[in-house]
N, C-alpha and C positions, 0 to 999 in steps of 0.2 A: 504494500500500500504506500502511497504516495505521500509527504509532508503535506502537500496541498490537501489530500481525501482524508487524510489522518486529523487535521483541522478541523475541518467541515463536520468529521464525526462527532468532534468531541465540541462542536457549537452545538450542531444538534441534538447532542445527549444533553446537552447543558438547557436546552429552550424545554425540553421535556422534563426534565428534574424540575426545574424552575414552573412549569403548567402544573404539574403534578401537585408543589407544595402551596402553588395560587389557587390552585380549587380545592386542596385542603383548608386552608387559612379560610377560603370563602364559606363551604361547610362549616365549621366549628364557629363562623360570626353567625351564622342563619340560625344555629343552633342558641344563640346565646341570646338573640332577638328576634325579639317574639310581637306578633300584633297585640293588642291590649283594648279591651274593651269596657269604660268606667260603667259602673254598676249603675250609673242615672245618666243619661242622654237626655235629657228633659229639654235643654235649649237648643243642642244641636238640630232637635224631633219638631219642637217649635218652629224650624230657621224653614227645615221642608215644606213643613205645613204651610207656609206662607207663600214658596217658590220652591216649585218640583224639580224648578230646573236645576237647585242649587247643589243636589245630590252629587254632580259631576264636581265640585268643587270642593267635597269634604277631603281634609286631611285625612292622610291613614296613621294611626297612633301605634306605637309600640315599644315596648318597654323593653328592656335588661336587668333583672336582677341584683341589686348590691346587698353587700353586708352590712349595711346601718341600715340608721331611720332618718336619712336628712336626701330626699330624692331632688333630684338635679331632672328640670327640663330645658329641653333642646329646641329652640328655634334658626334653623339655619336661615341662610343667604338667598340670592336668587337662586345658586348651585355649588355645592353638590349637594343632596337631600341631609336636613336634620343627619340619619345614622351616618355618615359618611363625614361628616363636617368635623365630628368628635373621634374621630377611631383613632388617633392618637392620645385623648385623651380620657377614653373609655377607661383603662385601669385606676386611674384617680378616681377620678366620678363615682366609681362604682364603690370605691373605701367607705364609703360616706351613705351612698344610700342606693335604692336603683335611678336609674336613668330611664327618662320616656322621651321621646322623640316624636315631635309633627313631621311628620313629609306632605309638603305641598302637595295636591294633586295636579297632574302632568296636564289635563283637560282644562282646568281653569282656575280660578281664582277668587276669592268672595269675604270681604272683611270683616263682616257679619257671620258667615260661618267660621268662619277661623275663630273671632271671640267664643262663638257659642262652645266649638269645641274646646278651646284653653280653661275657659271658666267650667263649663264638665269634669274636668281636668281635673282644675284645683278646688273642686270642689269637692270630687272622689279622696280623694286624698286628704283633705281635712276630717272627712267622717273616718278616717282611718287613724285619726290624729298626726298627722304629717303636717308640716310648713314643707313647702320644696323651692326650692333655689331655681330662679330662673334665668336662664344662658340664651342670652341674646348676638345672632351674629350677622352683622352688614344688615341688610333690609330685613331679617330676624329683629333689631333692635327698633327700625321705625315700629315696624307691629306689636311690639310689646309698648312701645312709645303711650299709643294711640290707646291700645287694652289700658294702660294702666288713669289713662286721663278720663274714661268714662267708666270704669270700674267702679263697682259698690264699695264703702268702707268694709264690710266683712269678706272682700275678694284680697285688699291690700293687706288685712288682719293676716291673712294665710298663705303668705308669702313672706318667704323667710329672707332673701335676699335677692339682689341682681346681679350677672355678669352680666356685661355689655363690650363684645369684643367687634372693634373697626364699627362702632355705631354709624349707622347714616338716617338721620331723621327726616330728611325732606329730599327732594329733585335738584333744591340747589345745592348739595352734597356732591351732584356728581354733574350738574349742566351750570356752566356759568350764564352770566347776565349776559343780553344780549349784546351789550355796550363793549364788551369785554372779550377782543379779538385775539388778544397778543399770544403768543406762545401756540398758536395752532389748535387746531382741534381735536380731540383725544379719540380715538376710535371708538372706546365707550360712552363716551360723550357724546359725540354723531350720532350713533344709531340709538340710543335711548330716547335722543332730542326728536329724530324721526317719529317713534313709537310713541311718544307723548302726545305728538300731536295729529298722530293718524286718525282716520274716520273709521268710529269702530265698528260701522257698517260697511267695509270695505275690504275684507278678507282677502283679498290679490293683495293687496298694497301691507297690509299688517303684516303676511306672509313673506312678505320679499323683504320686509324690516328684520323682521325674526328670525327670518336664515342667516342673513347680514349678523343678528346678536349669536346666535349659534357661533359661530366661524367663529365672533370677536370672545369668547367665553373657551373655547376650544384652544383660542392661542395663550390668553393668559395661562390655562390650565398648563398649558407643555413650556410656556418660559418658567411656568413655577418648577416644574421638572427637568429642564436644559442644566447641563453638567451636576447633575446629581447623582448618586448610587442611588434606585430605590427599592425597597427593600420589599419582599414578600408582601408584606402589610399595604404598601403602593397599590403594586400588582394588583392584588386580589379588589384593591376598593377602585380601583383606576376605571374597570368596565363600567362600572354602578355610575358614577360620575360622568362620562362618558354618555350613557343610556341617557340620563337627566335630561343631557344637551338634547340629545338629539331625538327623542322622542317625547320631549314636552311639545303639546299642540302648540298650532300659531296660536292657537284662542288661548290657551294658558297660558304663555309666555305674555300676550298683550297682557292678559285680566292682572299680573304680577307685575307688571309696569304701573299698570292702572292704580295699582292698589298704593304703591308707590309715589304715584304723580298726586293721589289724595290725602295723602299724610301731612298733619298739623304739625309744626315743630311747636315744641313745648313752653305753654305760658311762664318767660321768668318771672313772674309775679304768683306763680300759686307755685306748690311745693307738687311733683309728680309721685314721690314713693319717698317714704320718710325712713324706710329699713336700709340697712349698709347693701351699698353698689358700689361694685369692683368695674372701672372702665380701663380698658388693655386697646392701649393705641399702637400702629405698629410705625415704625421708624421711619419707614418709607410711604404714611400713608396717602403723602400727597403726589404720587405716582396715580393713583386711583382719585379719590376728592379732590375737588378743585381747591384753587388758593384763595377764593372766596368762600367756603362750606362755611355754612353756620353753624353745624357741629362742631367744626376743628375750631372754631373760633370759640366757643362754648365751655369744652375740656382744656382748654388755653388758660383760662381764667376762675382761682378760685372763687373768685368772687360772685363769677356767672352759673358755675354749675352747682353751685351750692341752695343756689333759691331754688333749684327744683330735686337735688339730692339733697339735705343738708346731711348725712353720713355717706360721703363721697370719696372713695379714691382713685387716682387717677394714676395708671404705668405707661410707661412707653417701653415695648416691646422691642429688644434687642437683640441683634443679634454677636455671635460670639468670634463668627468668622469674619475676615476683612474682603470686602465683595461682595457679599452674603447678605445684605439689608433685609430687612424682615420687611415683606408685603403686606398688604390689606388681607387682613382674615387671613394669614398665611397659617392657621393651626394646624396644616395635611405637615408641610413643608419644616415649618420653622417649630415643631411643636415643643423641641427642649427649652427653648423659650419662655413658650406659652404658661407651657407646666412649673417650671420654677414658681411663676407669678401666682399662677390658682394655687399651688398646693401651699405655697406659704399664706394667703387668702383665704381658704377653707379651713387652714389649723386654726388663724387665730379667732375665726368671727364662731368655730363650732368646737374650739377647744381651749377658751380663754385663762384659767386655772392651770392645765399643763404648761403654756408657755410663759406665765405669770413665774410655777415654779421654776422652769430653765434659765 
């Protein structure tokens, strides 16, 4: 056999090792989450009742198992879905309590159902006597935004805390003013500006926006991958995210614009959530948000984010290697990072006495 065929084999044995231990690792995640159904759907059953159509737009919920009693929910981003966002930091999470995860549904979009299903949520979970920590990320963060500013006092009672990672609270997070030419136009900034202002009666045109946002979601994903080793753990969640892109409808991808384009940024004159919020900004986050964001402008200033936290802290996410800047939402990528930040975060706010003693 030849050095050339002798190569070739041992690539191909290696892509087959490497298949093999990615559909393992894939198995053993499928095994560990699970769908989850809370014992009262009362709002969500309401949301139908009113519009049959909304059915296409419910979240699918499900949980993973932890060793405590302090459950952690997941709101992810436009993509990759809730379970996916975290799989880096599913073994944390889980020290503390289980985790339950929204995934948008790929068909549509509906902010009315998403509330009914969150408050279900935390409602199940309070008849169990639970507080759960809610993890908010990128457009995860507008929507807990908005949850939390027309929430009941007995919804804020039973939430025990907030992450808020790469929060983006409004449209001007990531479109600048129109006034405001300099520096070019950012890819995701173009086609979101499209999507904003398309006729939603117009599905050709929504369509050809939406392939445009596919492609531009596909490439961030692989510069977030360009020169890295990635590992098994990658692999195996790489498809799932992947599927997201490309098999979210047009009609879903607009309604998750939509939902976006209608988000209130937060009154600094009323107080949003009066329980300790952990906000993890990443280093590089004005690669993605504009240099106008009223968020980045927000977390900038104790003074500003305090009238709607007032038990607020604010990190900037680091990274460790030179070249390496930690992106927007980069928890897949940048996650030893990330995890520094929560796990010192989780000890102190659910284990105050032990580091008191240390």
């Amino acid at each position: 056999m030849s050095d050339k065929s002798a190569k070739l084999r041992v690539v191909k044995d290696n892509r087959q090792l490497v298949s093999a231990f990615t559909a393992a690792a894939g198995f053993m995640r499928g095994i560990s989450i699970k769908c989850f159904v809370p014992k009262s759907r009362r709002r969500e059953f309401a949301v139908l009742q009113q519009n049959h159509d909304s059915h296409r737009t419910r979240c699918l919920v499900f949980r993973e198992k932890g060793a405590g009693n302090v459950p952690t929910i997941v709101l992810g981003g436009f993509v990759p879905d809730a379970t996916e966002t975290v799989e880096f930091q599913r073994k944390l999470l889980r020290r503390h309590g289980s985790i339950y995860y929204l995934n948008y549904s790929r068909n549509g979009f509906c902010q009315e159902m998403f509330t009914a299903q969150l408050t279900d949520l935390i409602e199940d979970l309070a008849g169990r006597g639970q507080k759960p920590l809610i993890m908010g990320v990128s457009f995860g963060c507008g929507l807990l935004s908005n949850f939390l500013r027309h929430a009941d006092v007995h919804l804020h009672e039973s939430i025990r805390g907030l992450i808020l990672a790469s929060p983006v609270f409004t449209t001007d997070d990531l479109i600048r003013p129109a006034a405001q030419k300099r520096e070019g136009v950012r890819m995701l900034e173009s086609n979101l500006k499209k999507i904003v202002a398309a006729d939603p009666a117009d599905e050709t045109n929504i369509s050809r926006h939406i392939e445009r946002s596919r492609r531009c979601f596909q490439a961030l994903f692989n510069a977030g991958a360009e020169n890295r080793t990635l590992s098994v753990r990658h692999l195996a969640i790489r498809k799932k995210i992947n599927d997201v892109i490309e098999y979210t409808t047009a009609r879903g991808g607009f309604e998750r614009v939509a939902a976006l384009r209608d988000f209130n940024f937060p009154y600094l004159a009323r107080t949003l959530f009066s329980g300790p919020v952990l906000v993890l900004l990443a280093e590089n986050e004005s690669d993605i948000l504009v240099t106008s964001s009223p968020t980045l402008l927000l977390f900038s200033e104790h003074s500003l984010y305090t009238r709607i936290f007032p038990s607020c802290r604010v990190k900037t996410v680091k990274s460790q290697v030179a070249g390496d800047g930690v992106a927007h939402a980069s928890l897949i990528f940048h996650h030893e990072a990330y995890n520094i930040l929560l796990e010192s975060w989780y000890d102190k706010l659910l284990y105050p006495r032990l580091q008191l003693a240390v």
